[in-house]
mmCIF file as Biopython writes it, N, C-alpha, C and O atoms, coordinates in Angstrom:
data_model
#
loop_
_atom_site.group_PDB
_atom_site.id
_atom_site.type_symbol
_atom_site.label_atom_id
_atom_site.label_alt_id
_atom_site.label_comp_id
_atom_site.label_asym_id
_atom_site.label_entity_id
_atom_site.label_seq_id
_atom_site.pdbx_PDB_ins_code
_atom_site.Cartn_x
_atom_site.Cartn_y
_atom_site.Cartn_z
_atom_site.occupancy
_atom_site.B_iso_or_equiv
_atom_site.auth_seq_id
_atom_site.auth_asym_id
_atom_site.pdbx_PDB_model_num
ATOM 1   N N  . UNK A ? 1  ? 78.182 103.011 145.399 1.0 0.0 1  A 1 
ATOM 2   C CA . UNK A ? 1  ? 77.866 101.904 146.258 1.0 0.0 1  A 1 
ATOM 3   C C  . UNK A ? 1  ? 76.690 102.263 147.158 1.0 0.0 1  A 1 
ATOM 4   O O  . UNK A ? 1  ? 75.686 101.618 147.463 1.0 0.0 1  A 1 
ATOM 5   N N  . UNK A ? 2  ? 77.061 103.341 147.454 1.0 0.0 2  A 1 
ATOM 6   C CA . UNK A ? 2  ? 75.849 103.977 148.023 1.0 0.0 2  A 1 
ATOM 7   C C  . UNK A ? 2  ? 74.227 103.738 147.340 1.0 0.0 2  A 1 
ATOM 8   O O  . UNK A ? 2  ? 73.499 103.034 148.039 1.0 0.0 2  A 1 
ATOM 9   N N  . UNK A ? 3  ? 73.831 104.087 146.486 1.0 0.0 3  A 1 
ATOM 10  C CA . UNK A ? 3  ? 73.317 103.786 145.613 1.0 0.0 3  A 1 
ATOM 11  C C  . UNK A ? 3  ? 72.218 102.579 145.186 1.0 0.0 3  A 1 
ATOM 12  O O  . UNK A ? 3  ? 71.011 102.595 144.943 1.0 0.0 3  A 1 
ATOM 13  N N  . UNK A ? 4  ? 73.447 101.319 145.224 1.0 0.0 4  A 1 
ATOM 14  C CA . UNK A ? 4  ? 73.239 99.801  145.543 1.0 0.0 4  A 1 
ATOM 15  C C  . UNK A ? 4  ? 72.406 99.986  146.192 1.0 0.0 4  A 1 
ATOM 16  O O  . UNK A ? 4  ? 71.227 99.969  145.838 1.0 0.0 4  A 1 
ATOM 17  N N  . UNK A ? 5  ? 72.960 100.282 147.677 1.0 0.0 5  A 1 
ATOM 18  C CA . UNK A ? 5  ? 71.834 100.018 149.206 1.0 0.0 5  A 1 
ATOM 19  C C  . UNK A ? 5  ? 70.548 100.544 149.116 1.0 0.0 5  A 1 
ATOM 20  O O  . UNK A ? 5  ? 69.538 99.928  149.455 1.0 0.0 5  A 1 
ATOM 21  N N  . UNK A ? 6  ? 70.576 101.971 148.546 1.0 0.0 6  A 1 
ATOM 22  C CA . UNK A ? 6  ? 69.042 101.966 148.471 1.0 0.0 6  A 1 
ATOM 23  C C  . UNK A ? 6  ? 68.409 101.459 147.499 1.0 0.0 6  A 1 
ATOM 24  O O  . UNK A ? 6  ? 67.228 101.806 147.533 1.0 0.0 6  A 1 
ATOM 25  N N  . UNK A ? 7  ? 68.699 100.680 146.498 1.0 0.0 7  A 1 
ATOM 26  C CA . UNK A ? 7  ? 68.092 100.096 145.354 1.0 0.0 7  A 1 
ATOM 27  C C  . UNK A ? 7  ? 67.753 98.604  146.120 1.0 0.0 7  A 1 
ATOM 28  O O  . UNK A ? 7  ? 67.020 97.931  145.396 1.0 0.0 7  A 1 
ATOM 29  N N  . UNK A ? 8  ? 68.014 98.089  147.083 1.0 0.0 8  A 1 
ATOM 30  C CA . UNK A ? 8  ? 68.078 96.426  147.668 1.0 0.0 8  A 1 
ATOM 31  C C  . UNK A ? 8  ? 66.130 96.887  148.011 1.0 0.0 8  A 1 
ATOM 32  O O  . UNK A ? 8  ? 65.184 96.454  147.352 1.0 0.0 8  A 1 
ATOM 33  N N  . UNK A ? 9  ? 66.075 97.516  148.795 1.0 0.0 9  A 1 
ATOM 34  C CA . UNK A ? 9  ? 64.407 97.656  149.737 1.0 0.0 9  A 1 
ATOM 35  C C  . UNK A ? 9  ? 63.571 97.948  148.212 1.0 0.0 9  A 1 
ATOM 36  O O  . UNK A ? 9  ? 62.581 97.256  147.979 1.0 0.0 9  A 1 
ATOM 37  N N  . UNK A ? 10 ? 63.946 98.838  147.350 1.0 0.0 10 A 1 
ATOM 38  C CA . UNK A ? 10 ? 63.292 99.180  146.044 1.0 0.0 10 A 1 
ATOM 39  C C  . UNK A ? 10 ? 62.828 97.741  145.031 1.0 0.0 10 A 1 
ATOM 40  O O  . UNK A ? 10 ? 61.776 97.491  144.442 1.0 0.0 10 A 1 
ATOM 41  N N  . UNK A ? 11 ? 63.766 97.187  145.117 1.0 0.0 11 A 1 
ATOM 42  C CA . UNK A ? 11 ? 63.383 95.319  144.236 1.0 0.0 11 A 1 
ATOM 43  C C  . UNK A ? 11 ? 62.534 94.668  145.014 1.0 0.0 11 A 1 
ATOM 44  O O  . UNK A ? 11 ? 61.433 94.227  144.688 1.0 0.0 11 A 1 
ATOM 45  N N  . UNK A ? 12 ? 63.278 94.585  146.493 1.0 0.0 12 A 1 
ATOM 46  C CA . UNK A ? 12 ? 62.368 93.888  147.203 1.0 0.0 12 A 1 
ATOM 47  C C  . UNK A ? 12 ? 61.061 94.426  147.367 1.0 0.0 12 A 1 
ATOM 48  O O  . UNK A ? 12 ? 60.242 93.530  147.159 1.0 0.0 12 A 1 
ATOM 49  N N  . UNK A ? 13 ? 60.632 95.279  147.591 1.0 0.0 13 A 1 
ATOM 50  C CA . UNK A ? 13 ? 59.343 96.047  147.340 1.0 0.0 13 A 1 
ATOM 51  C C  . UNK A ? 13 ? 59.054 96.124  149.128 1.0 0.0 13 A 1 
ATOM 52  O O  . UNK A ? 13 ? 58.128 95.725  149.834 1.0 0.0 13 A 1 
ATOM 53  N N  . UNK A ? 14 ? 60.039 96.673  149.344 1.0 0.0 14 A 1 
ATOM 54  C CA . UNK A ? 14 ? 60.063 96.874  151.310 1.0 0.0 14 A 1 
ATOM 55  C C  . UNK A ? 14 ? 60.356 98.328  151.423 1.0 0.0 14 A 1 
ATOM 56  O O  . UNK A ? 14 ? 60.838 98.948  150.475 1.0 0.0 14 A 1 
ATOM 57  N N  . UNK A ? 15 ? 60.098 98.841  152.474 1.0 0.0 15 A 1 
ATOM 58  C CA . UNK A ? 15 ? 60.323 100.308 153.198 1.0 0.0 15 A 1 
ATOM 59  C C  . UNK A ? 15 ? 61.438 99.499  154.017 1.0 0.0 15 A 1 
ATOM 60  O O  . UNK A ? 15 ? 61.519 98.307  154.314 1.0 0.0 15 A 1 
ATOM 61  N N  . UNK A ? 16 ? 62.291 100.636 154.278 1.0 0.0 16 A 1 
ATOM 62  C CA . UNK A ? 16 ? 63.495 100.281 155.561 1.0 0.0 16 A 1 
ATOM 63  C C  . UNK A ? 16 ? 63.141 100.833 156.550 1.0 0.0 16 A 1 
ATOM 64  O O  . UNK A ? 16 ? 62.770 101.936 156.146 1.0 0.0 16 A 1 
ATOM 65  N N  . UNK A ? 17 ? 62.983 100.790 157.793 1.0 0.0 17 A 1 
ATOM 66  C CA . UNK A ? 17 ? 62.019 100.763 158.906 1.0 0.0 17 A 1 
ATOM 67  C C  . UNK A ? 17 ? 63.796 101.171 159.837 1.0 0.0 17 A 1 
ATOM 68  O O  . UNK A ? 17 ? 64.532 100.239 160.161 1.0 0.0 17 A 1 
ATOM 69  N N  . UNK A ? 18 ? 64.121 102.410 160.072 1.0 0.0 18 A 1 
ATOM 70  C CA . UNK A ? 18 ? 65.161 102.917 161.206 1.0 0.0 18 A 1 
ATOM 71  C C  . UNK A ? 18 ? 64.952 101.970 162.593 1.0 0.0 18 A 1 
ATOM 72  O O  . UNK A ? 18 ? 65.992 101.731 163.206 1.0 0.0 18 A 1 
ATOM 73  N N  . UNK A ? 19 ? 63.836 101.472 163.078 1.0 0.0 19 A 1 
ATOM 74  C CA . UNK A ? 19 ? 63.954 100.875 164.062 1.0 0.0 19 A 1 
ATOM 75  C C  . UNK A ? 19 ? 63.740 99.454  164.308 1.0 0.0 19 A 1 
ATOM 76  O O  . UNK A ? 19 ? 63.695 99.000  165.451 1.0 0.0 19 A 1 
ATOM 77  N N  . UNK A ? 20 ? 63.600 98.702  163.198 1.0 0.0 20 A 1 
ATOM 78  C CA . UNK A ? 20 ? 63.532 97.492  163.019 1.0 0.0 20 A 1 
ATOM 79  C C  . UNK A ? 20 ? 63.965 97.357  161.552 1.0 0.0 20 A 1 
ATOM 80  O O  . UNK A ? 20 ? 63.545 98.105  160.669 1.0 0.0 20 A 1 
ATOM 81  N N  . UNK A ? 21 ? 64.642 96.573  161.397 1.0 0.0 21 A 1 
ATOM 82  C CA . UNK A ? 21 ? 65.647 96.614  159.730 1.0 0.0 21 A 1 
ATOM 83  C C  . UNK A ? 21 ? 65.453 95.174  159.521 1.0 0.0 21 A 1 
ATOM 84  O O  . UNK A ? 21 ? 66.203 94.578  158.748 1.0 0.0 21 A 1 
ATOM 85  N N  . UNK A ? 22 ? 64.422 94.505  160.201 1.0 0.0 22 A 1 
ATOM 86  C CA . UNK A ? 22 ? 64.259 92.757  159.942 1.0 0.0 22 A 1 
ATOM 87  C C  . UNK A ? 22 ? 63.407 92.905  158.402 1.0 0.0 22 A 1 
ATOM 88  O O  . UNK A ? 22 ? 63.530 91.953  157.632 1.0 0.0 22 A 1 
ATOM 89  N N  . UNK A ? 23 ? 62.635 93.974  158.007 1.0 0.0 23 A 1 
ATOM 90  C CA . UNK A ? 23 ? 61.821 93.858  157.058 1.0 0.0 23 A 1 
ATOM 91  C C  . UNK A ? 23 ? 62.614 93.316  155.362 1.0 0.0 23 A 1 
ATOM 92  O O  . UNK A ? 23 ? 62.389 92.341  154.645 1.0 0.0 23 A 1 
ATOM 93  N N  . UNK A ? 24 ? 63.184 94.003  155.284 1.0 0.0 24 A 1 
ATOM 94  C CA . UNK A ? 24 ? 64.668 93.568  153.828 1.0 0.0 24 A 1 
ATOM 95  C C  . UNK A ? 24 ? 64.894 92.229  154.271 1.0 0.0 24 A 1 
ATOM 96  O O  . UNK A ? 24 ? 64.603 91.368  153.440 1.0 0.0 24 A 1 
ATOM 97  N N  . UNK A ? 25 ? 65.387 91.790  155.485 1.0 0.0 25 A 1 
ATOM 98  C CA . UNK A ? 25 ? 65.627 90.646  155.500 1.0 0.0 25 A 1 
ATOM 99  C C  . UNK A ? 25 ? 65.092 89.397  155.689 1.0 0.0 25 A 1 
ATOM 100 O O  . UNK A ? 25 ? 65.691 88.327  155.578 1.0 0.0 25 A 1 
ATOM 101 N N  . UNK A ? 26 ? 63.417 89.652  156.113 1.0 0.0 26 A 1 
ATOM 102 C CA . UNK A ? 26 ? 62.264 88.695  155.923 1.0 0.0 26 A 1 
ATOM 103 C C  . UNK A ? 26 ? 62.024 88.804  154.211 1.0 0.0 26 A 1 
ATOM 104 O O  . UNK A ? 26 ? 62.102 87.763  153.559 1.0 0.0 26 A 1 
ATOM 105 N N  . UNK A ? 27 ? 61.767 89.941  153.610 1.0 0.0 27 A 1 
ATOM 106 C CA . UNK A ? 27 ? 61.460 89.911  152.309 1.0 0.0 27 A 1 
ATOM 107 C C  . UNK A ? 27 ? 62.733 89.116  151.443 1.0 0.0 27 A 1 
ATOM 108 O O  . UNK A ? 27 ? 62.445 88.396  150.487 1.0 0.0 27 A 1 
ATOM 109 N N  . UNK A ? 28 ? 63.897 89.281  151.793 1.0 0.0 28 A 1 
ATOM 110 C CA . UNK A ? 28 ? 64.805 88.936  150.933 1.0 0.0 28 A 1 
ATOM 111 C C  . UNK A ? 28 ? 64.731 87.176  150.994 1.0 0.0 28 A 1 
ATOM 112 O O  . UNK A ? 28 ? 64.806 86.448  150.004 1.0 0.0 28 A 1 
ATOM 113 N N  . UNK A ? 29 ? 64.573 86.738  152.371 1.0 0.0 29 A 1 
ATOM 114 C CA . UNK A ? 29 ? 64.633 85.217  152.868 1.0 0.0 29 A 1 
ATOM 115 C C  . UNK A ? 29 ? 63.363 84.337  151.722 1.0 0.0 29 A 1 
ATOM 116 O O  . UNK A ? 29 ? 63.378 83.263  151.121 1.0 0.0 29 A 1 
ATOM 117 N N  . UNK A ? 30 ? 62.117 85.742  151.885 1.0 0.0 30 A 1 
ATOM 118 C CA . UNK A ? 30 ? 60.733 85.010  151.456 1.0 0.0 30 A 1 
ATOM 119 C C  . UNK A ? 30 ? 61.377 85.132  149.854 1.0 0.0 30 A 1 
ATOM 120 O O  . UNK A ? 30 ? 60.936 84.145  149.264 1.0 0.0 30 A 1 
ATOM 121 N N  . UNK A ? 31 ? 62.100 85.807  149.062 1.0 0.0 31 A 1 
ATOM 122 C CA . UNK A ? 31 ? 62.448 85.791  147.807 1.0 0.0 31 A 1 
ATOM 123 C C  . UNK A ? 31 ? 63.054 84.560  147.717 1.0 0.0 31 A 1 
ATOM 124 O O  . UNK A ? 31 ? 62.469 83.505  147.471 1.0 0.0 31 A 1 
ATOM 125 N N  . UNK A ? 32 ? 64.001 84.675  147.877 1.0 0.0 32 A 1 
ATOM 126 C CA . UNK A ? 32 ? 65.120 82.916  147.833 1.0 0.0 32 A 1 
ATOM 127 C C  . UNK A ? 32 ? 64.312 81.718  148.315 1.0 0.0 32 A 1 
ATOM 128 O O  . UNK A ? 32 ? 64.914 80.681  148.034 1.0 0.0 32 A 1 
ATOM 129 N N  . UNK A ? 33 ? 63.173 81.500  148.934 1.0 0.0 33 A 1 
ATOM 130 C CA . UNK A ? 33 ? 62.647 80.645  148.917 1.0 0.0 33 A 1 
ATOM 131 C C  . UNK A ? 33 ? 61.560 80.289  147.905 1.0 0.0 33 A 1 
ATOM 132 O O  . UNK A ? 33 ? 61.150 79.158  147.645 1.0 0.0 33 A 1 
ATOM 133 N N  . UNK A ? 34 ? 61.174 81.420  147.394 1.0 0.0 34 A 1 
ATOM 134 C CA . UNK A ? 34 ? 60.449 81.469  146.943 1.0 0.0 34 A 1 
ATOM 135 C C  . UNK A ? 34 ? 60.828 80.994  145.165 1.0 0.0 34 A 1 
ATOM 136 O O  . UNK A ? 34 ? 60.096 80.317  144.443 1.0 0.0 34 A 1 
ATOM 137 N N  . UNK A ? 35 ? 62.009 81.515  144.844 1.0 0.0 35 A 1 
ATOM 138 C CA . UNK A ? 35 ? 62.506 81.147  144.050 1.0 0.0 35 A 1 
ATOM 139 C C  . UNK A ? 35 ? 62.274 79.919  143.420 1.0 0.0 35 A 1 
ATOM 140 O O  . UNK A ? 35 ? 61.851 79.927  142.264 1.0 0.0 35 A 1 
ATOM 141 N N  . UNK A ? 36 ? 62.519 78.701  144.093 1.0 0.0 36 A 1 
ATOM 142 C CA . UNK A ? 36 ? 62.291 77.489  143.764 1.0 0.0 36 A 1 
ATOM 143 C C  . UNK A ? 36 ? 60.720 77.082  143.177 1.0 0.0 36 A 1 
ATOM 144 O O  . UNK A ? 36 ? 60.457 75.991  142.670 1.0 0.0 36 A 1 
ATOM 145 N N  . UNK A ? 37 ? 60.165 77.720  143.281 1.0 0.0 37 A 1 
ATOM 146 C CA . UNK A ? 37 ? 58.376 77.152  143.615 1.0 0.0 37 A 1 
ATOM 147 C C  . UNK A ? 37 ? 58.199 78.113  142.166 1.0 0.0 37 A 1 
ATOM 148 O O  . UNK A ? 37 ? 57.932 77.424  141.182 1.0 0.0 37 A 1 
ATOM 149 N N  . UNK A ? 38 ? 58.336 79.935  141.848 1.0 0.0 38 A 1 
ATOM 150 C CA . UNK A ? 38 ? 58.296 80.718  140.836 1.0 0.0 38 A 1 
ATOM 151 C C  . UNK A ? 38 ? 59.399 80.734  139.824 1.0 0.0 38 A 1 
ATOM 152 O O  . UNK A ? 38 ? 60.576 80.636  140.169 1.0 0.0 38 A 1 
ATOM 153 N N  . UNK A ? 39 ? 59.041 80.850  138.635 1.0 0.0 39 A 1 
ATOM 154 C CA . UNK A ? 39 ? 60.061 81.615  138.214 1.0 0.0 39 A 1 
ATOM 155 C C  . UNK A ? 39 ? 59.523 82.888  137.104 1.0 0.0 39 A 1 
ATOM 156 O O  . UNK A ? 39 ? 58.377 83.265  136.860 1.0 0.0 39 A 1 
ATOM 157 N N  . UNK A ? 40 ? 60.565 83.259  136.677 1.0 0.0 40 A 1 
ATOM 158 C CA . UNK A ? 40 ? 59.983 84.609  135.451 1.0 0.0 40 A 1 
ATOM 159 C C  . UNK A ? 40 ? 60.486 86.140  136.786 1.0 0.0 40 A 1 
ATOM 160 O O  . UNK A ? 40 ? 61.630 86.430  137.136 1.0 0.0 40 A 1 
ATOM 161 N N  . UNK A ? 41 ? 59.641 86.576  137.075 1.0 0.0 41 A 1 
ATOM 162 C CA . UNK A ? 41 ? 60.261 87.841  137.477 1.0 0.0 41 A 1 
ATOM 163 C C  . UNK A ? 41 ? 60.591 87.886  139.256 1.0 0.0 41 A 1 
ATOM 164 O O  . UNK A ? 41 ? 60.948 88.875  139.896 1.0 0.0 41 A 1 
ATOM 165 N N  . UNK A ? 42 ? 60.339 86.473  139.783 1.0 0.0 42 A 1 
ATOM 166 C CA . UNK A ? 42 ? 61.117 86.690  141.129 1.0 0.0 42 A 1 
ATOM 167 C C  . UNK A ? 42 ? 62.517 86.019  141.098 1.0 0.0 42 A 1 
ATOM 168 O O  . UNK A ? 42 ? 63.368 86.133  141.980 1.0 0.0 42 A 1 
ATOM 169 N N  . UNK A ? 43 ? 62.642 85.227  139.829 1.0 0.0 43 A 1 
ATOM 170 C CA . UNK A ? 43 ? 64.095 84.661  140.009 1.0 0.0 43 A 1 
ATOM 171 C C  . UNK A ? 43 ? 64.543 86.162  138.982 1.0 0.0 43 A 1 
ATOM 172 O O  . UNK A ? 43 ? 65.666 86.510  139.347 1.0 0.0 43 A 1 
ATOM 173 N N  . UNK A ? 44 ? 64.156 86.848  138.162 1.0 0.0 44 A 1 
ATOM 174 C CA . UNK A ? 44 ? 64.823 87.860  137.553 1.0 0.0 44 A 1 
ATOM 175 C C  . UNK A ? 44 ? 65.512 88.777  139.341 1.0 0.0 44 A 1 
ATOM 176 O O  . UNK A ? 44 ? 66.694 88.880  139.670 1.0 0.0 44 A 1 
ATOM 177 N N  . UNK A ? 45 ? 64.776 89.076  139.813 1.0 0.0 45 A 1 
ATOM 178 C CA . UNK A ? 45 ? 65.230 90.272  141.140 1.0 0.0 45 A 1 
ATOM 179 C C  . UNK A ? 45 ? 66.068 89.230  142.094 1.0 0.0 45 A 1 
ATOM 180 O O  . UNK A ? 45 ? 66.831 89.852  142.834 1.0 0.0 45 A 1 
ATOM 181 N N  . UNK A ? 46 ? 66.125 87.790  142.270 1.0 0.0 46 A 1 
ATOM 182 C CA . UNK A ? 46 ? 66.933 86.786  143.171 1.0 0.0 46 A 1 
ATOM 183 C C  . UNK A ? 46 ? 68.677 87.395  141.877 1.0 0.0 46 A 1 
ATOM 184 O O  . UNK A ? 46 ? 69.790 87.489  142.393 1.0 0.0 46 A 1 
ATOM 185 N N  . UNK A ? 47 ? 68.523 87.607  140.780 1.0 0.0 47 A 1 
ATOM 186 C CA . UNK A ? 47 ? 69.462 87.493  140.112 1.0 0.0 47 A 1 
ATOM 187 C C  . UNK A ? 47 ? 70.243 88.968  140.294 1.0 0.0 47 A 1 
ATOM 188 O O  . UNK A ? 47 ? 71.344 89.002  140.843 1.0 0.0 47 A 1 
ATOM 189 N N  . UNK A ? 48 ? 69.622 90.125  139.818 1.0 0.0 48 A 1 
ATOM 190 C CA . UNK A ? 48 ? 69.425 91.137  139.876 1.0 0.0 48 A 1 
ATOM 191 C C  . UNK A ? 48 ? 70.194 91.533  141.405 1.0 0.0 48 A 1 
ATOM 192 O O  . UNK A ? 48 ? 71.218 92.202  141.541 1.0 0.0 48 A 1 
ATOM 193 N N  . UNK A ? 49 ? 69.491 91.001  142.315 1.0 0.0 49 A 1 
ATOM 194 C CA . UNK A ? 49 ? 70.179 91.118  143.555 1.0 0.0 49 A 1 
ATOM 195 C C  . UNK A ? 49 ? 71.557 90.499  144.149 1.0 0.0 49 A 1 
ATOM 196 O O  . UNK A ? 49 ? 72.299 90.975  145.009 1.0 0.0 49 A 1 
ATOM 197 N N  . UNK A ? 50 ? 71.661 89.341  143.452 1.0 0.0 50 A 1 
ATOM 198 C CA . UNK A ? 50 ? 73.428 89.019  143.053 1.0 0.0 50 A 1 
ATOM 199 C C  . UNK A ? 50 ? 74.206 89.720  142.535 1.0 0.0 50 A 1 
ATOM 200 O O  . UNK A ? 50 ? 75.314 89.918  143.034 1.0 0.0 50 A 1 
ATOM 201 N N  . UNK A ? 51 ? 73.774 90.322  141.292 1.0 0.0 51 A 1 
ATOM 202 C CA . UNK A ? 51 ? 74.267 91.243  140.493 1.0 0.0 51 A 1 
ATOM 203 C C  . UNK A ? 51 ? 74.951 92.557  141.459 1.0 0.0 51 A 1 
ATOM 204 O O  . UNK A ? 51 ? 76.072 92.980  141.177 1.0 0.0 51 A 1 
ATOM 205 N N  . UNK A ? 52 ? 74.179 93.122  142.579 1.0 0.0 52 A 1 
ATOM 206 C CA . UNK A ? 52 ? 74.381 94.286  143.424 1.0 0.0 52 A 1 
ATOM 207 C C  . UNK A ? 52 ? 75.236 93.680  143.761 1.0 0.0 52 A 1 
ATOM 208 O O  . UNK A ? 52 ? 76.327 94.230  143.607 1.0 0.0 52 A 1 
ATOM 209 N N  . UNK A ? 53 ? 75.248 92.101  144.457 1.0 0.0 53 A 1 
ATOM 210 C CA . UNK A ? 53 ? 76.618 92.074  145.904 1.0 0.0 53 A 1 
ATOM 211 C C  . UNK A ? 53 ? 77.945 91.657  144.568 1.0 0.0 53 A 1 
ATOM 212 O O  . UNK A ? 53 ? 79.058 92.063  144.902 1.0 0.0 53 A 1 
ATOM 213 N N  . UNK A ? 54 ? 77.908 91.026  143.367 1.0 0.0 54 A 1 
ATOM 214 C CA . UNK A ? 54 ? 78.370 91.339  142.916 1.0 0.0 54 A 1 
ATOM 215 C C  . UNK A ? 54 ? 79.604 92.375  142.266 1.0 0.0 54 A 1 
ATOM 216 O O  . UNK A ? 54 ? 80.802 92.134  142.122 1.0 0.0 54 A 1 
ATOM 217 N N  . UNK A ? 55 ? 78.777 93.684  141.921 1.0 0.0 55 A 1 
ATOM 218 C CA . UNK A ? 55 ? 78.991 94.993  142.109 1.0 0.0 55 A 1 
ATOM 219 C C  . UNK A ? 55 ? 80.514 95.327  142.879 1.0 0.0 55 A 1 
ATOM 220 O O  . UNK A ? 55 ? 81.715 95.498  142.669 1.0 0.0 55 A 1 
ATOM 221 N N  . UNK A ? 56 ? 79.252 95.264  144.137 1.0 0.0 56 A 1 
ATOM 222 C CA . UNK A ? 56 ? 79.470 95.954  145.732 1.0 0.0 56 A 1 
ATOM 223 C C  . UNK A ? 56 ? 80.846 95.553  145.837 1.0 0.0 56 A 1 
ATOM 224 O O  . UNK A ? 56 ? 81.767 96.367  145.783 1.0 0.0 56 A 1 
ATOM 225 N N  . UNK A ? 57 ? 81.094 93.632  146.069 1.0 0.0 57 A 1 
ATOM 226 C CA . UNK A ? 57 ? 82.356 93.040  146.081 1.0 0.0 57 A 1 
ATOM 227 C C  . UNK A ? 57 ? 83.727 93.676  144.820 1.0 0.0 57 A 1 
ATOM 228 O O  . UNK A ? 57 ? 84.855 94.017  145.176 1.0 0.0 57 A 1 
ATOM 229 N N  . UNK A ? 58 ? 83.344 93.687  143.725 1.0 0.0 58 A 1 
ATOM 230 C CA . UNK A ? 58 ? 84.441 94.073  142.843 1.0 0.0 58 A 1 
ATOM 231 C C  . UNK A ? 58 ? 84.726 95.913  142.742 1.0 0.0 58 A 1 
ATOM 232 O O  . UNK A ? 58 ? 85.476 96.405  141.898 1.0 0.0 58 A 1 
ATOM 233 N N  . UNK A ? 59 ? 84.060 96.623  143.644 1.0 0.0 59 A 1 
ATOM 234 C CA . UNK A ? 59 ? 83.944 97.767  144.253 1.0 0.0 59 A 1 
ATOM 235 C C  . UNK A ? 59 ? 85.411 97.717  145.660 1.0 0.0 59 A 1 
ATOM 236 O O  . UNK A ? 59 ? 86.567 98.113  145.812 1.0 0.0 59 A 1 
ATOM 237 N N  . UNK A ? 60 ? 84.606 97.143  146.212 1.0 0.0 60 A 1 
ATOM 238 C CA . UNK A ? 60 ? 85.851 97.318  147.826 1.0 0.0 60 A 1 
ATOM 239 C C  . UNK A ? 60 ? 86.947 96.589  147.281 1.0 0.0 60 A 1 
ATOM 240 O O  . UNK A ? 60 ? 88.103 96.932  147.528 1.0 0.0 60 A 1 
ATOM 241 N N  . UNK A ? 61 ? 86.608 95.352  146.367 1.0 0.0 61 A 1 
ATOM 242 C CA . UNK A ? 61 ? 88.481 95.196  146.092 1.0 0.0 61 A 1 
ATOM 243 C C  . UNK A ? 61 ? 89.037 96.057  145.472 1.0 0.0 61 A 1 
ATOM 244 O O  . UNK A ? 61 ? 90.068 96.285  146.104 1.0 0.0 61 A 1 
ATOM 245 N N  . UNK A ? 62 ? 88.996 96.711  144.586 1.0 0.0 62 A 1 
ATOM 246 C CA . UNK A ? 62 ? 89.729 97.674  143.592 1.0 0.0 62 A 1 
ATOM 247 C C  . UNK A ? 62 ? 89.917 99.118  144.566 1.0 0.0 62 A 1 
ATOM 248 O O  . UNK A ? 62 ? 90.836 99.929  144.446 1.0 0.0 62 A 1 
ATOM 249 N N  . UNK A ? 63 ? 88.879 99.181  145.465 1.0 0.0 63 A 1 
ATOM 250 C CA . UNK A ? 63 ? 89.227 100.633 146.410 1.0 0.0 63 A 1 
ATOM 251 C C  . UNK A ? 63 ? 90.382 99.985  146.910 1.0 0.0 63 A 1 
ATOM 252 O O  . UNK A ? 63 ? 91.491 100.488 146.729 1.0 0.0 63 A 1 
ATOM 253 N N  . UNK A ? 64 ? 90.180 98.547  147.734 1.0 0.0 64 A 1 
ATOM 254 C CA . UNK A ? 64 ? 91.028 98.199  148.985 1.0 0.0 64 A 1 
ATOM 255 C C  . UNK A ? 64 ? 92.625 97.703  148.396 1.0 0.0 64 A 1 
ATOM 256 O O  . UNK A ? 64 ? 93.442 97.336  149.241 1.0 0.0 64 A 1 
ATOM 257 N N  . UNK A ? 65 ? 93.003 97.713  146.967 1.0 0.0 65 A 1 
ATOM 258 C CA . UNK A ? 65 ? 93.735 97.025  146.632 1.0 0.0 65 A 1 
ATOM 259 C C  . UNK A ? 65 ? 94.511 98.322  146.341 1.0 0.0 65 A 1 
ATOM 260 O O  . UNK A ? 65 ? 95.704 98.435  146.624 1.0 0.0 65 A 1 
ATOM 261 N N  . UNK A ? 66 ? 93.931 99.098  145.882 1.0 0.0 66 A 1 
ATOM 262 C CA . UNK A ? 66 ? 94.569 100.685 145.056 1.0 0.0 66 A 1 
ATOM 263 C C  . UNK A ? 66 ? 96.006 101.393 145.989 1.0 0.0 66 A 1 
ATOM 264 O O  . UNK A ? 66 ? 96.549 102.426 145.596 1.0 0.0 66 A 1 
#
């Protein structure tokens, strides 16, 4: 899971910034909007990035359920 998280700034094509962490989340906002207007390889990483929370979610249930 670990893992995941650093792969999110890597798609988005962002550095994670320790003292301001708005950058992932301006890039991620400008993706999903952007979505609508492109398609081909920014709706591939809008998907791709579902795919992680995806993941992530069927991860903590199976820890949290065990």
């Amino acid at each position: 899971m670990r893992d995941l998280k650093k792969r999110v700034p890597w798609v988005l094509g962002v550095e994670v910034d320790p003292n301001s962490g708005l950058r992932v989340q301006e890039a991620a906002m400008r993706l999903y909007h952007s979505r609508r207007r492109e398609e081909g390889d920014q709706a591939s990483k809008v998907e791709l990035l579902q795919a992680f929370q995806a993941v992530e979610a069927a991860v903590r249930r199976f820890f949290f359920a065990y």
